[in-house]
DOTORRO-708811 format. One record per residue: residue in one letter; x, y, z of N, C-alpha, C in turn. Coordinates in steps of 0.05 Angstrom, whole numbers, plus 5000, padded with zeros to 4 digits. Layout:
residues N
AXYZXYZXYZ ...
end
This chain:
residues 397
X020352241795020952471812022552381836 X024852581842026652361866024752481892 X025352321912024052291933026652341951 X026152471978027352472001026352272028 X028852212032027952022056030052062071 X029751932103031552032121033051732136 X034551732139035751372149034451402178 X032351122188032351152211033150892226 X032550852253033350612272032350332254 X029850442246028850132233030350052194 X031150342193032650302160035450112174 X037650132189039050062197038449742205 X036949692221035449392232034149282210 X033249342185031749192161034849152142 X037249302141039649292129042049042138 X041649152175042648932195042748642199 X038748632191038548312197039548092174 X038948252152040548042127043147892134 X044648072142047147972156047047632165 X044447522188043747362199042747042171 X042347182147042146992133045446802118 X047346942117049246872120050446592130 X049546742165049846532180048246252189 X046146282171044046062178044645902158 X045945872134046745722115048945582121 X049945592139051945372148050645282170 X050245382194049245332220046945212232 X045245302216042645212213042044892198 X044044812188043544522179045744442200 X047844442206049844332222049044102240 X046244032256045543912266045143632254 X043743682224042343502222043243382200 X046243452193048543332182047243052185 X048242892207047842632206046042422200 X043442632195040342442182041242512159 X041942792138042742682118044142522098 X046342492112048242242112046642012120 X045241972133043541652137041541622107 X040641902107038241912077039241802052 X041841962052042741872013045241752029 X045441562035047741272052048141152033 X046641182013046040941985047540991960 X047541381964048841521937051541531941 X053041481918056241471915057241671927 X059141711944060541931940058942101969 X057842011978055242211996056442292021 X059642112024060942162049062442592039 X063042562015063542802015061643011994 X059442901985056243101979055243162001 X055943062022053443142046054643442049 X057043402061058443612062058443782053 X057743812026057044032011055044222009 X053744102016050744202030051244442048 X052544352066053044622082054644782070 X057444732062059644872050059744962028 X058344972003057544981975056545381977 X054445401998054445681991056745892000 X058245832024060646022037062345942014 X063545811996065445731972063745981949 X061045941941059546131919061046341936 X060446481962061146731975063146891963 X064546631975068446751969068546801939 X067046631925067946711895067146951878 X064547011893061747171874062047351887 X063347471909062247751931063148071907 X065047961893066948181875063748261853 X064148011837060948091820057948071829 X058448061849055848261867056148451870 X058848601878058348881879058549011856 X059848871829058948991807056749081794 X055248871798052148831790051049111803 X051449021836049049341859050849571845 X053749541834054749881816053350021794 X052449771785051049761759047649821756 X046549661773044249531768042649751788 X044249881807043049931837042649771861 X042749791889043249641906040049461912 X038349741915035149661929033949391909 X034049371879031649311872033148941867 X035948991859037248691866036348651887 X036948761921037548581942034048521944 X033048681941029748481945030348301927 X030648241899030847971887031147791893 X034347791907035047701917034747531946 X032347711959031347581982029847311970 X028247391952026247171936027847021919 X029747041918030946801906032646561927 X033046731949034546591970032346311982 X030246581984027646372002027146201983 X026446221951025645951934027345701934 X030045791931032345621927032745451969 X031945621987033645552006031145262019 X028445412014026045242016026444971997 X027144951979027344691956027444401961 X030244401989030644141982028544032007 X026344252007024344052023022943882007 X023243931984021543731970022843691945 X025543721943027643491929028143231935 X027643081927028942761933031842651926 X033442861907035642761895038242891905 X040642851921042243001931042943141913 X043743091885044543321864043743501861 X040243461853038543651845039243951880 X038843751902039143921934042344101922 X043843881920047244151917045844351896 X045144291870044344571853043444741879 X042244691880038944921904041345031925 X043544901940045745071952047245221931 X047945261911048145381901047345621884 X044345621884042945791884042145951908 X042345871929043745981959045746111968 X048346031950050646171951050246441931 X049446411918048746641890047146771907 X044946741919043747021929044847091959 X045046901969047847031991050147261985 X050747141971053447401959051647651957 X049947631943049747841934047248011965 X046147931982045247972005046348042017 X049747952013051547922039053148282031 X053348192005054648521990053148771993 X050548691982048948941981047349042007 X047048892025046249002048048749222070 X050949052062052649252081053749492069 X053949472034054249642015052149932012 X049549862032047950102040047650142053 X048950022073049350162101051550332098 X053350362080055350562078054750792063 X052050732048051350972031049051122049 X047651052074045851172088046951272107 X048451212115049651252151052851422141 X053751652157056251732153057951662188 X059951712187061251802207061051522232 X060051632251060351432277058151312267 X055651422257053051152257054850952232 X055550952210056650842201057450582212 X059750702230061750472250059650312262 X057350442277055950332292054250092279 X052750212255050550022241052749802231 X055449902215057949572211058249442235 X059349512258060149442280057949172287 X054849202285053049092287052448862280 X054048792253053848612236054948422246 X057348442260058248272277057548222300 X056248292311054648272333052248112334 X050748162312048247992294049747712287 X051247692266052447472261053047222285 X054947342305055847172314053047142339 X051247212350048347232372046946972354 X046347032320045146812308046346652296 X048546572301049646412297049046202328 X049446272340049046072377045146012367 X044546202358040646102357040046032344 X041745972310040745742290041945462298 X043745472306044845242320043345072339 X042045212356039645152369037245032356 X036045242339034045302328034744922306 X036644942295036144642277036444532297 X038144562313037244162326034444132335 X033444332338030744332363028744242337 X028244372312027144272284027944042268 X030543902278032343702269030443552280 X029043502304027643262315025243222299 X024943352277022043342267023143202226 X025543162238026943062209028843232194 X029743162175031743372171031443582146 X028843522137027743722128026244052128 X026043912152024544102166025744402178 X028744362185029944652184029944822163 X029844742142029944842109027645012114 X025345062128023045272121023345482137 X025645472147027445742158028145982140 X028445872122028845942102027446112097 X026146142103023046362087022846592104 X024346572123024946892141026247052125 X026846992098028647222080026047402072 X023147322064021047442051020547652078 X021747522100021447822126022048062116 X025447972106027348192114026948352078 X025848192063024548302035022148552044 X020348472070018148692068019748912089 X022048842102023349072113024449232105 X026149102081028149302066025349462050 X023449352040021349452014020149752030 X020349662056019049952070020650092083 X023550032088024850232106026750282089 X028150272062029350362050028750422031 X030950632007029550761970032150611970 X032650721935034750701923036750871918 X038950891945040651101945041651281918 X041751541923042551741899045551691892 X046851801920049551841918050851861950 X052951991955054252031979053052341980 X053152461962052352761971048452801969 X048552611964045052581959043852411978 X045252311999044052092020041652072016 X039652252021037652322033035052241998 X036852201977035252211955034251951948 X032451931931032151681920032951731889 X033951551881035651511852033151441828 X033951641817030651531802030851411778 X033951191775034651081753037450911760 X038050661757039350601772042950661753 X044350701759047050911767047350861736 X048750601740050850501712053350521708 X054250501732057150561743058850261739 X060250361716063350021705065250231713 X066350411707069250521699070250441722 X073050421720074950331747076050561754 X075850741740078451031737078051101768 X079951201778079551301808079151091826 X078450811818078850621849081950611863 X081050631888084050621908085050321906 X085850171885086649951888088749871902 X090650171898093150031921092150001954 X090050181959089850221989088049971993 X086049831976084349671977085549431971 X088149311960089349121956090649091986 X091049312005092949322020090749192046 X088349232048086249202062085048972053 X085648942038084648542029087148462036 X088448402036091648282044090948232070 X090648522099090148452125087648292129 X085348352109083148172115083147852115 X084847832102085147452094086847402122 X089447482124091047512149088647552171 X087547762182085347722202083447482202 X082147442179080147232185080946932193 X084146822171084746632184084846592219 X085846922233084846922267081646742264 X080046972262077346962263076046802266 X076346572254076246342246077146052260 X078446192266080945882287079245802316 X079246032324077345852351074645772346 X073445882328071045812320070445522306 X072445442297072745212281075144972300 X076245082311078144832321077844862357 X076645052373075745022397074144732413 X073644662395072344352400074344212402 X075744172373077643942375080443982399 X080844302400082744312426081644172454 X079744232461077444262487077443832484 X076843762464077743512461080043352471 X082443482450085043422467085143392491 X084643592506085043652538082943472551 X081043202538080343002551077243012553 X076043312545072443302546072343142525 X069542912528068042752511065442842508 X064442922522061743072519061043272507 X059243212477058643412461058043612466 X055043642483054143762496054744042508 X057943822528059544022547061244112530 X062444042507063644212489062244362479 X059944422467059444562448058044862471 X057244752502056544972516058845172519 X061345032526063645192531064745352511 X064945302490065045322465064045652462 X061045562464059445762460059946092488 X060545922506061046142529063546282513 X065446212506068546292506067146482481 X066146422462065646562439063446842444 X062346782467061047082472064047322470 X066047272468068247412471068047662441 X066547492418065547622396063747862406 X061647922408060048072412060248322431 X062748182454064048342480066248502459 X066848492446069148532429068248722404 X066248712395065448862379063449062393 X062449072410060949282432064049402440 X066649342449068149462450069049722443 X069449542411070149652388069849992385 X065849922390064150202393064650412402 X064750312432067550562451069850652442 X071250492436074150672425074950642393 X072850612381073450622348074350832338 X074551122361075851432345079051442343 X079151152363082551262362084451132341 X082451062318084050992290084950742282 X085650652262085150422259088550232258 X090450392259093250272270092950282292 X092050382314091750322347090150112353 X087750072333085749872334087149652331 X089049622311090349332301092649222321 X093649462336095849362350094449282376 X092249322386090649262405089248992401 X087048942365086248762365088648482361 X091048492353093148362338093848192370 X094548382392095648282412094548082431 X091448122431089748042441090047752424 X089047762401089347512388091347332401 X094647512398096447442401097147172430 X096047412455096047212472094147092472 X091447052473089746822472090846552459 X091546582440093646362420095046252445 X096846432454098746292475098146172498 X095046242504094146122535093345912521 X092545872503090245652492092245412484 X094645492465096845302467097745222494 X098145422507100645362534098945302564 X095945252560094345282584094944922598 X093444792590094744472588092444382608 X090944592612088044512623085844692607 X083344572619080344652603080544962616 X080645092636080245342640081945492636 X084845512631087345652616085845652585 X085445432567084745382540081945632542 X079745562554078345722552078446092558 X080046062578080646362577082346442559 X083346302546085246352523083346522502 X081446262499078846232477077546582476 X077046632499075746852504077247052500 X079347212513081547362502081347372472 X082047162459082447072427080847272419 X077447172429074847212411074547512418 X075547582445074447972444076848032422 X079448002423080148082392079148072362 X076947872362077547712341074447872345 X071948002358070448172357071748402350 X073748612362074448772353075048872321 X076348672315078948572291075348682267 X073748472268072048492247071048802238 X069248882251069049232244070949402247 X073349252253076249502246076849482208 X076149232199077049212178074749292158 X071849252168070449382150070049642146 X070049752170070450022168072250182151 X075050072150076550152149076650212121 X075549972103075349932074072650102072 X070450062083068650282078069450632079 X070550632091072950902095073951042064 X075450782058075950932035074550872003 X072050842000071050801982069250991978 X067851201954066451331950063551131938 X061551271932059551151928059151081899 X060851161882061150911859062350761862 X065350641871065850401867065150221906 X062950311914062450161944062149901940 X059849841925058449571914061549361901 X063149501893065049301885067649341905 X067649491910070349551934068949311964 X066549351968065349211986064948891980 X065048801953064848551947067248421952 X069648591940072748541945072748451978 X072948611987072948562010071048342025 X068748362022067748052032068947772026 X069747842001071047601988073947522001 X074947672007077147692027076747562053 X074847602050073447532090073247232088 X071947112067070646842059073146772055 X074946892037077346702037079146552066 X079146802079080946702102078246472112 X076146542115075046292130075146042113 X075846042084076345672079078945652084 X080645912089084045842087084645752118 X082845842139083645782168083945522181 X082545212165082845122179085744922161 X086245002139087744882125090444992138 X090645272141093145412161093645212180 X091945232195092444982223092244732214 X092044602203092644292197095644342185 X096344602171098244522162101244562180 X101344792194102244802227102144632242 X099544502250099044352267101444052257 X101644012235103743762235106043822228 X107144052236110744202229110144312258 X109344252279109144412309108744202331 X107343962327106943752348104643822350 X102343832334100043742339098744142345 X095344072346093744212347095544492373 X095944332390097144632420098644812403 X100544672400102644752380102744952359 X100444832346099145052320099045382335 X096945262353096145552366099245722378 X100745602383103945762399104945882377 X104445792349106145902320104146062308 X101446062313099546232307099646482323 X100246482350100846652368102846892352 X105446772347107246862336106646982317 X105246952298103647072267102847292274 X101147212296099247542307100847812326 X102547572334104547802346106347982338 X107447862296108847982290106748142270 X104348192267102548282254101848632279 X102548562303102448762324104848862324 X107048772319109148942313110049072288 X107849032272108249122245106649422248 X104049342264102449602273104049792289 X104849662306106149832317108050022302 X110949882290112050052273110550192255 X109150122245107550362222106450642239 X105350562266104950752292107251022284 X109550922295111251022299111851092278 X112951032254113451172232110951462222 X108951422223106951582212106651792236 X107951692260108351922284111352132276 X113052022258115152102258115252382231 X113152152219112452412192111452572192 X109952612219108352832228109153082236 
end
């Protein structure tokens, strides 16, 4: 018998926090990198298995986000993503009591597999509960969540790192949380005209007929292009902050962290003026990027680089829920789950493509500053592209 239900503050916050598991699969071990590397010192190869450890599930991400949303088209969103919570927590708990780095990489990879599909299906029902501005609002969030726990798993392992390096791994088991959250604050969506229903059979939706592939090819294209931004100060902000003569971890990784509140400031932005569309959004988020690049290249001290940093990151907050939205926009509630996988996968891409961009700039430019002055340029002519499209679509009018 279908059931009626109504989306409320806590359906949105049980949808929201999954988001946060994402980020604890890289961040959350980051600390304690270097006991593992002392542990298997013995096993071949362990200079680049350690590594994998962290990086093995964002790689599953980028590959699997497309057939995750196949699966929630198919299968339904609700009764996978609980699965999937319990498969995350079995696999992510494991290598507390693995001894073999191989056997540990499988178990990240069984991490990346229910990631994808956590990472797909959670934001894939936030588009089927919420219309209009809550919509923007509950996506908008995600980035806001993301990048808040990302600074507190970071924390959170080293402070559990001192107890060995096993011991962050039972973090892990905060997924069985967000399993009894989703189990009580959400059903199994009907449809877009049925919000309110519970599906009393799950869909069975393959056909492609009617997906916007041109508009959604055109929105994966900007998403890889954006994330490589996204990405850049988050990943090479150290090694610049370096350059310019800091040695102290510490004091790098605080500053670091200040400049990157620019995320969160940036996507609370967003919130306020997200009505005025999403070519105004881009020529606004694009420019911003644009100059931050240029202070951060052209500053030649720690407080020019950092205010660069910051500038960058309120774009690079904005930039994120301009692009999800945007693709949530145009997708109906059969192909979401796979229009929404597309697009994550897009997202994951630019983040393994971003730091390879800059190494590869960085030595056709004179080094790391450099990168950022020709990166500048990328984003600038990505703001003049917005712009013209502005103006043209003003002209057709």
């Amino acid at each position: 018998m279908t059931k009626h239900h109504i989306p409320s503050f806590m359906t949105g916050i049980a949808l929201l926090l999954p988001i946060t598991l994402t980020t604890m699969a890289v961040v959350l071990l980051a600390p304690v990198v270097p006991q593992i590397m002392a542990e298997f010192g013995t096993t071949p190869g362990h200079e680049y298995l350690v590594p994998m450890v962290l990086t093995l599930p964002a790689l599953c991400v980028a590959l699997l986000c497309p057939f995750a949303g196949i699966l929630g088209d198919y299968f339904g969103r609700r009764k996978l993503l609980l699965a999937s919570f319990v498969i995350y927590a079995l696999v992510g708990l494991a290598p507390i009591f693995l001894k073999d780095l191989t056997t540990i990489l499988v178990s990240r990879v069984g991490v990346g597999i229910a990631e994808a599909l956590i990472y797909v299906l959670s934001t894939t029902m936030i588009g089927d509960y919420f219309k209009g501005a809550e919509r923007d609002k509950w996506l908008a969030g995600q980035t806001a969540f993301a990048s808040m726990s990302a600074l507190l798993f970071f924390n959170v392992g080293g402070i559990l790192g001192d107890f060995g390096w096993r011991t962050p791994f039972w973090v892990y088991s905060s997924a069985l949380v967000m399993f009894a959250l989703v189990w009580i604050f959400t059903w199994e969506p009907a449809g877009d005209d049925d919000a309110d229903e519970e599906a009393d059979a799950a869909p069975h939706k393959l056909s492609w007929a009617g997906f916007p592939w041109a508009r959604m090819a055109t929105i994966v294209a900007v998403t890889i292009y954006g994330s490589v931004f996204f990405y850049t100060v988050q990943i090479q902000a150290a090694s610049g902050l370096t350059e310019l003569g800091l040695t102290s971890a510490a004091r790098i990784g605080f500053l670091t962290s200040v400049a990157s509140v620019g995320v969160p400031l940036g996507t609370f932005l967003y919130s306020r003026i997200a009505r005025i569309g999403v070519g105004k959004l881009l020529l606004i988020e694009l420019t911003l990027l644009a100059i931050g690049f240029m202070l951060m290249g052209k500053g030649g001290n720690v407080t020019g680089f950092l205010a660069g940093c910051f500038i960058n990151q309120l774009g690079a907050g904005m930039l994120l829920p301009t692009l999800l939205v945007w693709a949530m926009s145009i997708l109906p509630f059969e192909f979401r789950g796979r229009g929404t996988g597309f697009w994550q996968s897009a997202f994951s891409l630019g983040q393994w493509l971003s730091p390879l961009v800059v190494t590869f700039v960085a030595l056709r430019a004179g080094g790391l500053m450099g990168s950022f002055q020709v990166l500048a340029l990328f984003a600038g002519a990505g703001a003049a592209i917005a712009l013209a499209s502005l103006q043209i679509s003003r002209k057709a009018q």
